[in-house]
N, C-alpha and C positions, 0 to 999 in steps of 0.2 A: 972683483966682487962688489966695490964699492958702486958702478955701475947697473947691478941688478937690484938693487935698493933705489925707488921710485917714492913720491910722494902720494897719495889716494889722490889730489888731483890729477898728476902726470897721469899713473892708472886711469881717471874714468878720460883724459883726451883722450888715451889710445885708442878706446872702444869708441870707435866710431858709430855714428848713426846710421840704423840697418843692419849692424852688427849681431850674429847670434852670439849667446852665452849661458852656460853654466853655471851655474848658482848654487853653490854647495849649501847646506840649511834642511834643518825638518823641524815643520813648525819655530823657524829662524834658528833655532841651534844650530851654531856652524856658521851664518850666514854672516857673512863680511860686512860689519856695518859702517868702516871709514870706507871704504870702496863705494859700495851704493851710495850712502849719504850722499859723496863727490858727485856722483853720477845725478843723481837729483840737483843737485845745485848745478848742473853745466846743463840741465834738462836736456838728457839726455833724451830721445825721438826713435819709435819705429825699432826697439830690442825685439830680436826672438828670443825669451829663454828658456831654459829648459834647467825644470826646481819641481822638487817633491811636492813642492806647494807655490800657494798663493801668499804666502807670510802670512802675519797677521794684518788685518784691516785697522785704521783707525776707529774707536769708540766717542761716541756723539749724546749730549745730554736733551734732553729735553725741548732745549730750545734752536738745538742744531749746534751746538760747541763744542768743538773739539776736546774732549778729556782725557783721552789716551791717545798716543799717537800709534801711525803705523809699527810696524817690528816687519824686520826681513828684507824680502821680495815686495812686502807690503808696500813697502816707500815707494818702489817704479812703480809699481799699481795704480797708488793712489796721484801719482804726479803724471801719467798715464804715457809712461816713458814704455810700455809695452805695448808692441803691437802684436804679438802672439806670444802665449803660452802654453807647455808642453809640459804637463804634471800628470801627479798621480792624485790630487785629490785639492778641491778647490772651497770646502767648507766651512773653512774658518778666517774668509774675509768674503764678505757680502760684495766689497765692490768687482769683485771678479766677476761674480755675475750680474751685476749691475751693467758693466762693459760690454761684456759677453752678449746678454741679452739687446744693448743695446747699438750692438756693432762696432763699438769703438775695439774692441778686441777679443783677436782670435784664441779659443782656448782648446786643446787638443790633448784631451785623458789617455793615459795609458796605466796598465796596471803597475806598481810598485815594483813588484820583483821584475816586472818584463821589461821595466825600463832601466833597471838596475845594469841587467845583462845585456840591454840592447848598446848603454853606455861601455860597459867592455868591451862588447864586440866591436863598438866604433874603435876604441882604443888598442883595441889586437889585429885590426885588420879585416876581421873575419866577415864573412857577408851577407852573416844577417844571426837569428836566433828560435829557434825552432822551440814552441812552448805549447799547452794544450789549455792554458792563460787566456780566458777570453771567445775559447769557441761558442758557439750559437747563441754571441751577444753583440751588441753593435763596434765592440770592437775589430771584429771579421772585416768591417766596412771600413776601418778608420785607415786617417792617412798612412800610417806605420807600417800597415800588413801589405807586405806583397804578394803571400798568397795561402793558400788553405789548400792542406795535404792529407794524406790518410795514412799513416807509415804502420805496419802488422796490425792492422785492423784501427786504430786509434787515430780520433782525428787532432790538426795541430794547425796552429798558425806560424807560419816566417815573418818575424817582424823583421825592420831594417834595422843596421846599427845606427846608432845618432853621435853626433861629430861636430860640434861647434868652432867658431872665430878664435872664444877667449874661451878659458874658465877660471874665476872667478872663483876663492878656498878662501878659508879662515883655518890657520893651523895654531894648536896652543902654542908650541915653542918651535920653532924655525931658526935654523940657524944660519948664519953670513952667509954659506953657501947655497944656500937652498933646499935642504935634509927637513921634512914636515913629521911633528908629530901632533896626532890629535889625539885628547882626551875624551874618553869614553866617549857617549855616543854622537859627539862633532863629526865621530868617522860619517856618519850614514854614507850620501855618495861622494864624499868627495876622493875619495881613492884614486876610486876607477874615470870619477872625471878629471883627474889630473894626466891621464894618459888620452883622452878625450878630445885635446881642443891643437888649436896652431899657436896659442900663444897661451902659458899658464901663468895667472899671476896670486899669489898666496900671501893672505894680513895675516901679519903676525901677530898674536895676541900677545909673545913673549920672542925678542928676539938673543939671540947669546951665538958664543964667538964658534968660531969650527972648534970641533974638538969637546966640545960642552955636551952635544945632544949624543949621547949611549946609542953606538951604530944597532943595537937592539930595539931601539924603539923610534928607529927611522921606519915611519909608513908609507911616506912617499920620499924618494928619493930626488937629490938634487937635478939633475938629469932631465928630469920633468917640468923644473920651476924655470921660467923666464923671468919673474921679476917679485921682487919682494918688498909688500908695504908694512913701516910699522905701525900697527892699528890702537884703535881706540877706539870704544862707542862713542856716534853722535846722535 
């Protein structure tokens, strides 16, 4: 056990550059911030991830000075450690689209709930997700759909499941073994992207011995965790 306890630096070496990843976080709640941080300091090059959001953006005064920093996903953003992103909604950091617009990176929307499911499906196997999410808007076109159906009259798109490298979880209390429980709405995805990726690794905001965390409020099971950091905001 003492082997799947890592440091936030060991974690962001492993995630290599080019590396896709999982970002558990809405509006950074949730969102691993001794992992990124790390990952910013080894500047990190060239992530896909795949996060509810864009975190929040740095805020800037008057004269261009920094006054609040990034929060989230915000820190790869702003260090420009992404080269594609896969969200559900990118409005609460301006540099996403400053990026975007100006080609330094890829951003690829998808609806909330449909990538909620498309992250199961990667995680179940299954091969793909049939939803009516998105018909007769440019979603039909996007990279995700493989294709547009019409099943008893109604029409639906198949999106694909998504399936990443790492994922990347912040669990409140974790225990030696790897047993996650998250408090209130920390769940958003990181559930289903713990069954998601090849390699799970999970910040513990609180970590305690086997036997401590109430197999009742294990959400994610050991099983699924490869390695476990113990966390702290930077």
């Amino acid at each position: 056990m003492k082997d799947k306890i890592i440091t936030a630096e060991q974690a962001a070496e492993m995630i290599k550059d080019g590396s896709s990843v999982m970002l558990g976080g809405f509006m950074a709640n949730g969102t691993s911030d001794a992992i990124v941080s790390a990952l910013v300091e080894r500047d990190a090059k060239d992530l896909t991830v795949i996060c509810n959001d864009g975190g929040f953006g740095p805020q800037f005064d008057e004269n261009g000075n920094e006054t609040v920093p990034p929060k989230g996903n915000g820190k790869l953003i702003k260090n420009h450690s992404v080269k594609k992103l896969i969200a559900t909604h990118i409005g609460l950091n301006k540099q996403v689209a400053e990026q975007m617009n100006n080609g330094t990176m890829q951003v690829e929307l998808v609806p909330q709930g449909s990538m909620a499911e498309m992250i199961r499906a990667g995680g179940s196997g299954l091969g793909g997700v049939i939803t009516p999410t998105g018909v007769g808007t440019d979603i039909a076109n996007g990279e995700f759909t493989l294709q547009e159906m019409t099943l008893e009259g109604k029409d639906y798109l198949l999106m694909a499941p998504l399936h990443a490298d790492f994922a990347v979880l912040k669990g409140s209390i974790v225990d030696k073994k790897g047993n996650v429980f998250y408090k209130g709405t920390t769940k958003n995805f990181q559930i289903v992207m713990a069954t998601a990726a090849d390699t799970v690794i999970v910040e513990a905001e609180k970590l305690v011995e086997v036997g401590e965390l109430d197999p009742d409020y294990v959400m994610t099971p050991y099983i699924f965790v490869d390695y476990i950091v113990v966390g702290g905001d930077k």
